[in-house]
C-alpha positions in Angstrom: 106.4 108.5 110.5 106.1 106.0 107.9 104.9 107.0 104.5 101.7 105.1 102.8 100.7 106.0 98.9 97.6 104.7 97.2 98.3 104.8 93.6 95.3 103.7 90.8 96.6 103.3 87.4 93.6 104.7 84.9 92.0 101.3 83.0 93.6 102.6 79.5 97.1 102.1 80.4 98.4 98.6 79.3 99.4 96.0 81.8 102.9 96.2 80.3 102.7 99.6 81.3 101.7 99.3 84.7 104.0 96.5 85.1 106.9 99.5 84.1 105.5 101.4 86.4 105.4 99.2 89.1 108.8 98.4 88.9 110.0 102.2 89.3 107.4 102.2 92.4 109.1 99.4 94.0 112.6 101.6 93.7 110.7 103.4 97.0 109.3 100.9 98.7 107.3 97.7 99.1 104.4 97.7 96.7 101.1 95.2 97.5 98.2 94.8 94.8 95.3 96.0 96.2 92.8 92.6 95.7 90.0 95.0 95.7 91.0 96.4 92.8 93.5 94.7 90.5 94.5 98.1 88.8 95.4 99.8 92.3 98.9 99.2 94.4 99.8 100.4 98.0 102.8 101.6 98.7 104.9 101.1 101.8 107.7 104.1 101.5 111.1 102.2 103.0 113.4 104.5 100.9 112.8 108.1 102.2 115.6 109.5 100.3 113.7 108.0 97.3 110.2 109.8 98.1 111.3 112.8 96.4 112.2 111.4 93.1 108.8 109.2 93.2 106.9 112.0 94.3 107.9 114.0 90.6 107.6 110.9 88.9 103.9 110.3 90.3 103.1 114.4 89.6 104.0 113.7 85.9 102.5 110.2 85.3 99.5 112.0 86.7 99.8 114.9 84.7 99.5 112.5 81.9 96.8 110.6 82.8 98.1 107.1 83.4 96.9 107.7 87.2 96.0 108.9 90.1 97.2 108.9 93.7 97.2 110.1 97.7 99.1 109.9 100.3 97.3 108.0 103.1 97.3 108.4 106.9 99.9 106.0 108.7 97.6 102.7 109.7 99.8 102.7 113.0 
């Protein structure tokens, strides 16, 4: 099963910031800008041995504030 996140990055978080973020995303997976919403990224897990560590690191950036996400069902 093929793993799809929908993460939203709250609007007071600086670009550079998201950018950061971003990048440690892509360390799972394929990431795509949503063009709905320029402040919201889909990602494409490719990495399963990854998911773990992004999963913690997505609990805490939450925990923080910077963002939100869910997991979304497999579009296959």
């Amino acid at each position: 099963m093929r793993r799809v996140l929908r993460v939203e990055f709250g609007i007071h978080v600086t670009d550079d910031s998201v950018g950061s973020m971003v990048t440690g995303l892509g360390a799972a997976g394929l990431v795509h800008q949503d063009h709905a919403d320029p402040r919201c990224y889909i990602v494409e897990i490719t990495r399963l041995a990854k998911f773990g560590h992004l999963k913690k690191e997505l609990v805490r950036w939450e925990a923080y504030g910077f963002l939100r996400w869910r997991e979304m069902s497999d579009p296959e």
